[in-house]
C-alpha positions as semicolon CSV with decimal commas, in nm:
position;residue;x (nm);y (nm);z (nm)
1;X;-10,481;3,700;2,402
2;X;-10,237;3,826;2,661
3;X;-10,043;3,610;2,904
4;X;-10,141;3,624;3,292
5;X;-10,000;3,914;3,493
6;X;-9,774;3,650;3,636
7;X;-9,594;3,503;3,381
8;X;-9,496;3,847;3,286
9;X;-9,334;3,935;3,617
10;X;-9,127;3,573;3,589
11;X;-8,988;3,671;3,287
12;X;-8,877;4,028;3,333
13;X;-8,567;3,909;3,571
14;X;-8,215;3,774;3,435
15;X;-8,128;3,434;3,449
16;X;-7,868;3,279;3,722
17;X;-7,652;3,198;3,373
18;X;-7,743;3,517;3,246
19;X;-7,570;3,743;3,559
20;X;-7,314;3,474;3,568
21;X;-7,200;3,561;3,233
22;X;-7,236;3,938;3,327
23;X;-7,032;3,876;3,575
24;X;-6,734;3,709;3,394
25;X;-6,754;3,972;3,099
26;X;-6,718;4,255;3,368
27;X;-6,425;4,104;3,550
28;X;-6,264;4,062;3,222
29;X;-6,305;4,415;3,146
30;X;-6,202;4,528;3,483
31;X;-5,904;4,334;3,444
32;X;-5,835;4,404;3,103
33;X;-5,887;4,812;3,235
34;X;-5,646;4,769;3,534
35;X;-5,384;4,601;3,326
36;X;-5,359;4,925;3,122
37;X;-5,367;5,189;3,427
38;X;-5,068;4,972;3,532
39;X;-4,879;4,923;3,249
40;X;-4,922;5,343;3,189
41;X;-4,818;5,398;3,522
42;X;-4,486;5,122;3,503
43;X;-4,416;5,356;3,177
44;X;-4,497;5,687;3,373
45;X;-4,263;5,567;3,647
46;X;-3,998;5,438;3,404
47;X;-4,011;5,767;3,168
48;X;-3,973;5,929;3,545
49;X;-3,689;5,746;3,699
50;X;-3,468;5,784;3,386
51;X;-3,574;6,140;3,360
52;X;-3,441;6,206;3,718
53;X;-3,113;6,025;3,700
54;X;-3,065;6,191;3,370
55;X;-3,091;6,538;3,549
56;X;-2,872;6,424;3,795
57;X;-2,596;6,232;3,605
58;X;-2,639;6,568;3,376
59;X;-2,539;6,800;3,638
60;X;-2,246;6,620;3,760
61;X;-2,117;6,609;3,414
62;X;-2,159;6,917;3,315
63;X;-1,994;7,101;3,620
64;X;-1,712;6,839;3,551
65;X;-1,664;6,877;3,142
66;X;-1,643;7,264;3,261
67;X;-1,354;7,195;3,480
68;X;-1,203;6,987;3,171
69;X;-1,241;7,207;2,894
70;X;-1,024;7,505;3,101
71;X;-0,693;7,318;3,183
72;X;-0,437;7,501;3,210
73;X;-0,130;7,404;2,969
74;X;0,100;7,646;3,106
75;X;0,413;7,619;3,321
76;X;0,170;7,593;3,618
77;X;-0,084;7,359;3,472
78;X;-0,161;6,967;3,630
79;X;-0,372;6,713;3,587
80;X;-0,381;6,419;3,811
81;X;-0,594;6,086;3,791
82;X;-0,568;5,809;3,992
83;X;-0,778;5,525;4,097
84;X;-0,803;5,464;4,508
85;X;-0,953;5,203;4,645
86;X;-1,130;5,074;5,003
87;X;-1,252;4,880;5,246
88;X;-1,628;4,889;5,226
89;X;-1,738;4,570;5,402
90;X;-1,509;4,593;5,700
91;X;-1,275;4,262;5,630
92;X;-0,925;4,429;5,547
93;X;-0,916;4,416;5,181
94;X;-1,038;4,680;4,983
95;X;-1,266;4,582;4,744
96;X;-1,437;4,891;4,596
97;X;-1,204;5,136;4,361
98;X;-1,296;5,530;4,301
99;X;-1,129;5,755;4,056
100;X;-1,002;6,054;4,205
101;X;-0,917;6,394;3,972
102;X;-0,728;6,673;4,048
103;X;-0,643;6,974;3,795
104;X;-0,533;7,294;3,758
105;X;-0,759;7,514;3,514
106;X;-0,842;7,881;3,410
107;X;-1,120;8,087;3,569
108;X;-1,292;8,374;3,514
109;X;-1,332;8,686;3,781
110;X;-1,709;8,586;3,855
111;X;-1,631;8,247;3,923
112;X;-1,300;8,356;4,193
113;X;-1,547;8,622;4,336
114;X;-1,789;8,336;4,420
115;X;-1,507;8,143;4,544
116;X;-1,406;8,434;4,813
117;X;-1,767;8,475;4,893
118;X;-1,702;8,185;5,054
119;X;-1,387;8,204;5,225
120;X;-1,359;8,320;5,540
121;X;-1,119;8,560;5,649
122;X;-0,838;8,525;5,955
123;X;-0,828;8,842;6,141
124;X;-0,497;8,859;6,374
125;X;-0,584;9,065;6,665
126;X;-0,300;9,165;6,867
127;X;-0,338;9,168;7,263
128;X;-0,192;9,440;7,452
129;X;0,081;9,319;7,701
130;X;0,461;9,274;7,681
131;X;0,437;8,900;7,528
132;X;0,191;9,077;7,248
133;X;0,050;8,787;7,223
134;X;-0,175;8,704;6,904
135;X;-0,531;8,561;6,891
136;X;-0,680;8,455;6,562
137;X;-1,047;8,486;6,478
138;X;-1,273;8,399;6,218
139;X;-1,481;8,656;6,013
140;X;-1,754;8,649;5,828
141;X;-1,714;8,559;5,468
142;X;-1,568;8,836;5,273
143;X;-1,850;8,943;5,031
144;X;-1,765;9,104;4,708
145;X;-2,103;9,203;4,496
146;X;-1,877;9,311;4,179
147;X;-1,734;9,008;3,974
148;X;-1,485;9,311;3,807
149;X;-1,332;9,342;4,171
150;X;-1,144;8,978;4,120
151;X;-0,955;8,919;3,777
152;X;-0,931;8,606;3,602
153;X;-0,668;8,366;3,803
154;X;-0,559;7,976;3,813
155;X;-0,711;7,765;4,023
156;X;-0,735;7,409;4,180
157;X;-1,011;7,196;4,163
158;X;-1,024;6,817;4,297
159;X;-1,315;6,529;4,206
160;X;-1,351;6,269;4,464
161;X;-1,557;6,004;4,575
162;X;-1,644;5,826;4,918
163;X;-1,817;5,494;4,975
164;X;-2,168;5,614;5,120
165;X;-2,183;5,445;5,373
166;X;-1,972;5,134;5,539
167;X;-2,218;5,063;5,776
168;X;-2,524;4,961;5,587
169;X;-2,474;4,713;5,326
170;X;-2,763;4,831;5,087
171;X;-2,482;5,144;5,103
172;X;-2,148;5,036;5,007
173;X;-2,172;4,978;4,667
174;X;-2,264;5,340;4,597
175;X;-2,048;5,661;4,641
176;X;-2,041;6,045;4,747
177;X;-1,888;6,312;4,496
178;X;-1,730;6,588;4,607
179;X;-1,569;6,878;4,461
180;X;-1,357;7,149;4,562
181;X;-1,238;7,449;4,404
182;X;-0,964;7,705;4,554
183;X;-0,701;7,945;4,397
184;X;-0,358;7,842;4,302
185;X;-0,115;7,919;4,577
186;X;0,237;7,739;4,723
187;X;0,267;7,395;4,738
188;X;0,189;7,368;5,107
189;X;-0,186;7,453;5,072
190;X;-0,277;7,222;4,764
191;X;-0,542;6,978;4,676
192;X;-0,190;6,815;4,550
193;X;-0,016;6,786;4,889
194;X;0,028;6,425;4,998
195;X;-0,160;6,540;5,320
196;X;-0,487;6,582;5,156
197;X;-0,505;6,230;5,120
198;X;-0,540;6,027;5,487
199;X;-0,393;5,679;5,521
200;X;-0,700;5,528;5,452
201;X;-0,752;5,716;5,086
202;X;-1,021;5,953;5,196
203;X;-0,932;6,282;5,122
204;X;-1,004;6,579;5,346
205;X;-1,347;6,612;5,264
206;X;-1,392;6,900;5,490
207;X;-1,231;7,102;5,249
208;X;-1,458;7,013;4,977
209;X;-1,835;7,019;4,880
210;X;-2,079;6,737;4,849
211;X;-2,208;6,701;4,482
212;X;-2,465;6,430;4,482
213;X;-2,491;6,104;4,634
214;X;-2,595;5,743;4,494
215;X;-2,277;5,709;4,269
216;X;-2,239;5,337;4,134
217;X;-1,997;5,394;3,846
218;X;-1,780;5,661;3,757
219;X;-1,504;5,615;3,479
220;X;-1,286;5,880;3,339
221;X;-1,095;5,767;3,015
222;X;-0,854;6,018;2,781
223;X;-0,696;6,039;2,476
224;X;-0,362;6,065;2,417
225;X;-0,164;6,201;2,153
226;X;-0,176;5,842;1,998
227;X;-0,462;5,674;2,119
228;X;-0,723;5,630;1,862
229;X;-1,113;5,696;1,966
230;X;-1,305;5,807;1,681
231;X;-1,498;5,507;1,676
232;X;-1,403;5,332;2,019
233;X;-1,274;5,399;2,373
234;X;-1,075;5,050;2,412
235;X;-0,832;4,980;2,735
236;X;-0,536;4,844;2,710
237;X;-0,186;4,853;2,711
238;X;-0,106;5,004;2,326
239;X;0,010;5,318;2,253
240;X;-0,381;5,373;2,046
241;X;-0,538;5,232;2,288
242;X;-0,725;5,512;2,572
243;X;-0,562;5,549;2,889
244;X;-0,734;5,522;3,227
245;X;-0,508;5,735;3,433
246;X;-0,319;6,067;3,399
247;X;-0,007;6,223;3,495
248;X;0,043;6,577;3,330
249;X;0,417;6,603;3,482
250;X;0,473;6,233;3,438
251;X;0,606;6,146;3,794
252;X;0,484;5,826;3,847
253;X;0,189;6,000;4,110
254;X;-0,064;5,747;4,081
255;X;0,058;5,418;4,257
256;X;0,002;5,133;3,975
257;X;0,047;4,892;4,292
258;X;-0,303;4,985;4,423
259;X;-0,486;4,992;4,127
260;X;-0,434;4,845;3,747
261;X;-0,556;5,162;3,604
262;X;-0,253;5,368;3,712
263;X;-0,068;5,213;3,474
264;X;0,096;5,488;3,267
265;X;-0,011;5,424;2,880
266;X;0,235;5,359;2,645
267;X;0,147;5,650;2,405
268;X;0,220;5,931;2,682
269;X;0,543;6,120;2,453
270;X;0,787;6,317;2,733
271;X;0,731;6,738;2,723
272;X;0,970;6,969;2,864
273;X;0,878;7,251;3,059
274;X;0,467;7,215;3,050
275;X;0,212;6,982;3,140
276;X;0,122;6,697;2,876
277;X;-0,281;6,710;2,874
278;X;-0,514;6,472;2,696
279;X;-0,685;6,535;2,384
280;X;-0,999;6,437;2,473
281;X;-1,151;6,288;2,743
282;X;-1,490;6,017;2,775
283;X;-1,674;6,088;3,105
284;X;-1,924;5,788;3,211
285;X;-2,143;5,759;3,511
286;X;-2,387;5,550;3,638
287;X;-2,655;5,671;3,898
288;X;-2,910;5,506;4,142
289;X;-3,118;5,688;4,361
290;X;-3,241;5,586;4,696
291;X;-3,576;5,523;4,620
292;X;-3,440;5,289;4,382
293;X;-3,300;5,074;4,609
294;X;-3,709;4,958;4,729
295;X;-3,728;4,779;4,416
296;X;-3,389;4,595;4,380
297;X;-3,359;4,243;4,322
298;X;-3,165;4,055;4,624
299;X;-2,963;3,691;4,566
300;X;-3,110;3,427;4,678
301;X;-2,793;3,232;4,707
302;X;-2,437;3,245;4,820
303;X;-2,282;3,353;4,550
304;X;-1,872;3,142;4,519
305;X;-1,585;3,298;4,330
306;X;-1,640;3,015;4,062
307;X;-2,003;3,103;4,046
308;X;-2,128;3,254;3,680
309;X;-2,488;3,197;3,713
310;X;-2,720;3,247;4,014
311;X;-3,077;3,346;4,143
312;X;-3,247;3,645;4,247
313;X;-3,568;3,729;4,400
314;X;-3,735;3,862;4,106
315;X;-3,582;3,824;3,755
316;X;-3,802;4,085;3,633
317;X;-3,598;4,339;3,811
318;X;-3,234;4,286;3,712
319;X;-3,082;4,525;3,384
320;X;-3,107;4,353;3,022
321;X;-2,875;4,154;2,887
322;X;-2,538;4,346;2,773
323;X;-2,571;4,611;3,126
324;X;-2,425;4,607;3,409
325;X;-2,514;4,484;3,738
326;X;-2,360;4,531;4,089
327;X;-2,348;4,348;4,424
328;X;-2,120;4,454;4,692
329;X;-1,790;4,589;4,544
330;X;-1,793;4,354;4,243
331;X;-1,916;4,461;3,894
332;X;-2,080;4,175;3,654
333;X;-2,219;4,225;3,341
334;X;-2,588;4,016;3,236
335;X;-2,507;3,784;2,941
336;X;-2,878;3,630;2,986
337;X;-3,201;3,600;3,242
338;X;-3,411;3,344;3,257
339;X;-3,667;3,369;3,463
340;X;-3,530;3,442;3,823
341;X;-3,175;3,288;3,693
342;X;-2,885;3,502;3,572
343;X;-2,572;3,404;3,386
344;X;-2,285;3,718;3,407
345;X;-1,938;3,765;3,323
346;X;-1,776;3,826;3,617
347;X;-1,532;4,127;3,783
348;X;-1,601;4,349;3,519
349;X;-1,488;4,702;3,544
350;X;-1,171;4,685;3,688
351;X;-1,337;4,483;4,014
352;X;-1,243;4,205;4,151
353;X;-1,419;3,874;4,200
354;X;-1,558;3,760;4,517
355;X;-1,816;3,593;4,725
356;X;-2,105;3,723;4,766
357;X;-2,371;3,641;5,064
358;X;-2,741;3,542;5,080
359;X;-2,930;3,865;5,046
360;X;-2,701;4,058;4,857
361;X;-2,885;4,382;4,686
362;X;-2,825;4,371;4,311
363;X;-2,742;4,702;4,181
364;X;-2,801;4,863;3,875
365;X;-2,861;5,212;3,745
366;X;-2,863;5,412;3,433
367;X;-2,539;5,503;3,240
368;X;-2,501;5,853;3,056
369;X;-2,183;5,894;2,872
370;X;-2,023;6,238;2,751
371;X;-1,703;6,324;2,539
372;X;-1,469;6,658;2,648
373;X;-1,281;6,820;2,413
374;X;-0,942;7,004;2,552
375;X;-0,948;7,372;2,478
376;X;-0,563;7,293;2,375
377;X;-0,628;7,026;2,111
378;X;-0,937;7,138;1,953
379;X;-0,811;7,200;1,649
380;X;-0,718;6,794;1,621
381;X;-1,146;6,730;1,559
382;X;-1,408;6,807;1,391
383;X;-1,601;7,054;1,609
């Protein structure tokens, strides 16, 4: 016997705990599903952001281990380091140290035609009249399509870096390259004329070309003829140790009063008659790009010159333990995080301590480190 038409149609729904446990089984797998779109995407983004400041740190590198590998070691060579440093934050004491590089190097007749490409020539036009007076004015740039038409010549190159911008304090821990190249002439048109440099330890920067922007860490270190780096780049004063400054003519250029990397190292011998150059030299930068700068932690707290722990907005958004981190001018490196609490060692990287405000942007960025042989010394490694 069949049941009534009735009780058939009452039991052909779900139950209220039946849909109920629907429910809870599909919010668990909607969950479980959008925690693994976002945890591919934070790797996607990741994988992204260190494939972009790789590129860019890349770039800078390379043009810059290309300038390094052609010194010149003849009587005309030079190679100048020197750290400068400035006033970022507007309070009279500058806070925020730069290396700056000038060199003399070899280069071939493609690369001084593209230089002249560039150059503009001065046309002197002479006006008729008794005073013959003489007008200057500006070409176009002389073109030359044939790289044979220019031999291979000396040239001058300088590195240097700028605080972004003074004005906006997301801005002035990060820098501007530039780089200019021009040929070799008399001392009174040099990258190494005193009067490239302005009071304030900007160069001229008209004369020179912006490289890339969003520079938080740039350190230059060389071997000399003593120091001992097969294993480790260590600073300090010892003739092995790696020196953070250079002076190919050894006439106390950079100022060791501005800066404790201009000290001269110890293991520097004296040559006659040519520039010393160093064996080898470590390049290391550290990039952040501006979209970075959306998803930076900020202090939370005034941060005192005593202070080695403090907290941050978000925890999860500071470098591991071991990087580096930087607020303002000052450079700290992460000993341990807990939660939205950091512990650092503090004025790391030749910066100096100091207080920090409420709201401070922590920066941090990627580092990508390359060693430069000098064409001079290669025979000294294992190449």
């Amino acid at each position: 016997m069949r049941p009534p038409r009735e009780q058939l149609l009452r039991r052909s729904g779900f139950t209220l705990v039946e849909l109920i446990l629907a429910a809870g089984l599909l919010s668990i797998l909607m969950v479980a599903v959008f925690a693994l779109i976002d945890g591919s995407l934070t790797m996607w983004r990741r994988s992204e952001t260190r494939r972009n400041l790789t590129e860019q740190a890349t770039g800078v590198v390379e043009l810059l281990a290309h300038d390094l590998r052609s010194l010149e070691g003849g009587e005309r060579g030079d190679l100048l380091v020197e750290w400068a440093t400035f006033d970022t934050d507007g309070d009279e004491l500058r806070e925020t140290c730069w290396p700056r590089l000038r060199l003399v190097r070899q280069a071939s007749g493609a690369e001084v035609a593209r230089m002249m490409r560039r150059v503009p020539q001065e046309v002197r036009i002479a006006e008729e009249g008794e005073g013959e007076a003489v007008e200057a004015v500006t070409s176009p740039p002389l073109v030359v399509d044939d790289p044979a038409y220019v031999g291979p010549a000396l040239i001058e190159v300088c590195w240097a870096i700028v605080p972004l911008d003074i004005k906006d304090p997301d801005g002035r821990a990060e820098g501007l390259v530039y780089r200019g190249a021009r040929r070799l002439s008399g001392p009174g048109d040099s990258y190494f004329n005193q009067n490239f440099i302005k009071g304030s330890g900007v160069p001229n920067v008209e004369e020179l070309d912006e490289v890339s922007g969003g520079l938080l860490w740039f350190q230059p270190l060389f071997a000399t003829q003593s120091s001992i780096v097969h294993e480790s780049w260590d600073l300090g004063e010892e003739p092995q140790d790696a020196a953070t400054s250079w002076d190919a003519w050894r006439a106390e250029r950079p100022d060791a009063t501005i800066h404790a990397w201009n000290q001269e190292n110890r293991g520097m011998p004296i040559v006659d008659g040519q520039p010393l150059l160093p064996r080898r030299v470590r390049i290391e930068l550290e990039f952040e790009r501006p979209q970075d700068r959306r998803r930076r932690a900020r202090t939370m707290q005034r941060i005192e010159l005593t202070d080695v722990a403090f907290t941050v907005s978000d925890g999860r958004r500071l470098p591991k333990p071991g990087q580096h981190l930087k607020i303002d001018g000052e450079w700290m490196r992460v000993r341990d995080i807990r939660g939205d609490r950091v512990t650092v060692a503090r004025g790391q990287r030749g910066s100096e301590i100091m207080a920090h405000d409420p709201g401070s942007m922590v920066h941090w960025g990627m580092a990508l480190v390359r060693e430069v042989p000098v064409a001079l010394y290669r025979e000294d490694w294992d190449l």
